[in-house]
C-alpha positions in Angstrom: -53.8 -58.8 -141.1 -55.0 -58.0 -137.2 -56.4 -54.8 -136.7 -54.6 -53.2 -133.9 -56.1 -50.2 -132.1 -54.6 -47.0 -131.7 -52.2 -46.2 -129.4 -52.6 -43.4 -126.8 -49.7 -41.0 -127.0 -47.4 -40.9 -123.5 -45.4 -38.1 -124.0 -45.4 -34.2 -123.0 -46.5 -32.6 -119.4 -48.1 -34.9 -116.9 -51.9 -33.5 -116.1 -52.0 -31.0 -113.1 -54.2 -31.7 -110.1 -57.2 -29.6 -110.3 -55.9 -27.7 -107.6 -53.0 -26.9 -109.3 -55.4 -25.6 -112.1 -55.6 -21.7 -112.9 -59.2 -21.0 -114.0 -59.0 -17.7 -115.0 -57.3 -15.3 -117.2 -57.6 -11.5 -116.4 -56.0 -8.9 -118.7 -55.0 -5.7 -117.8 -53.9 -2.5 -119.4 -51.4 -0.1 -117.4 -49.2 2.9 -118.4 -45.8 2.6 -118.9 -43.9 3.3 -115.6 -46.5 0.5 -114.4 -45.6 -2.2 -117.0 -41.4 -1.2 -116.4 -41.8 -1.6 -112.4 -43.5 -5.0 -112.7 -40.8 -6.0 -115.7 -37.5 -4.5 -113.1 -39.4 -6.7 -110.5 -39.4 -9.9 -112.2 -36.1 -9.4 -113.5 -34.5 -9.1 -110.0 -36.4 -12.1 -108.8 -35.6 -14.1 -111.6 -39.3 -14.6 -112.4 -42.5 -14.2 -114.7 -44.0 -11.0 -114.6 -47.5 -13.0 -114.2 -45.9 -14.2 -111.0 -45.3 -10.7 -109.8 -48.5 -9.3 -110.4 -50.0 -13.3 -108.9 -48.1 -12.0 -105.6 -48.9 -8.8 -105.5 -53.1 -9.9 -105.4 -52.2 -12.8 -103.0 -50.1 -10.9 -100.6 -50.0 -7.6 -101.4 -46.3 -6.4 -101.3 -43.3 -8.9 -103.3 -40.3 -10.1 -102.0 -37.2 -9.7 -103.9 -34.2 -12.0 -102.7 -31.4 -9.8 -103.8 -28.2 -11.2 -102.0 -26.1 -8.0 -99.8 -22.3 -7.5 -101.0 -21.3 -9.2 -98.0 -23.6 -12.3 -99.3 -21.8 -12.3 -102.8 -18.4 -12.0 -101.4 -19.2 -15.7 -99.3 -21.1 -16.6 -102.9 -17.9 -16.2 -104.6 -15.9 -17.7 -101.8 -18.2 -20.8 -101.8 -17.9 -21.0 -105.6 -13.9 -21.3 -105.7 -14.0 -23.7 -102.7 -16.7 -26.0 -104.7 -14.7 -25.5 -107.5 -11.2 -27.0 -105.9 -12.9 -29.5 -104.4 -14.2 -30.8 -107.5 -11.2 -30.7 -108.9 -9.7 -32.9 -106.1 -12.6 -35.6 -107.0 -11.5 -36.0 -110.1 -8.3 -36.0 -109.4 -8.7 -39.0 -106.5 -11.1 -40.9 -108.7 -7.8 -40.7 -111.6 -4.9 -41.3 -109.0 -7.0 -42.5 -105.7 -8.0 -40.8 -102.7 -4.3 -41.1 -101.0 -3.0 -38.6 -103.6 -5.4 -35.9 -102.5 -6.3 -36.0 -99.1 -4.1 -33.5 -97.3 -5.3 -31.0 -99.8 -8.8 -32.3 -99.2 -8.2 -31.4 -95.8 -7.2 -28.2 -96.6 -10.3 -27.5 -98.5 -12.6 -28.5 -95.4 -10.7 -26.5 -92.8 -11.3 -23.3 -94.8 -14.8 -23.8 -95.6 -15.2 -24.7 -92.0 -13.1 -20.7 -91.7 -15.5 -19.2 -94.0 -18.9 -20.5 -92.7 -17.7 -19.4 -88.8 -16.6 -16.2 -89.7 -20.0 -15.5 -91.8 -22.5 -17.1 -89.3 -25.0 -14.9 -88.0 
């Protein structure tokens, strides 16, 4: 019977760079209006509340991306367009691209409607 030598285990998270590398922890105590700013914060952004309080050392003030009404109306527009297109794909892959390409072209004049009216 051959001996055969261990094999290294592949799997999980490749190694970071060591630039990539945080070297230290720092733990911090705050009151409670503190803590539920930096929790609200995060929560808007969609993030890690370490990230919030990493952005507020590095740069001193964080950025919150929250879209205006006028942005989630075109968000909402953009959805139901991506969503009938879609649908047309399928459709032409099923019956071929013949069947759907007058409603096809319908789809692209309107987005081609929506993004003029909404450029800045």
């Amino acid at each position: 019977m051959d001996p055969t030598p261990p094999t290294t285990r592949q799997g999980g998270r490749p190694k970071k760079a060591d630039e990539d590398k945080r070297d230290y922890a720092v733990q911090v105590r705050m009151k409670a209006n503190g803590y539920e700013r930096i929790k609200a914060l995060a929560e808007q952004r969609g993030s890690s509340m370490a990230d919030v309080i990493r952005e507020l050392c590095t740069k001193g003030k964080v950025v919150v991306n929250t879209p205006t009404p006028e942005q989630e109306v075109i968000l909402r527009q953009l959805a139901g367009l991506s969503n009938n297109l879609n649908q047309l794909a399928r459709r032409a892959n099923a019956d071929g691209f013949a069947s759907v390409a007058l409603l096809v072209q319908h789809q692209v004049q309107a987005l081609g409607k929506l993004l003029d009216r909404y450029q800045p």
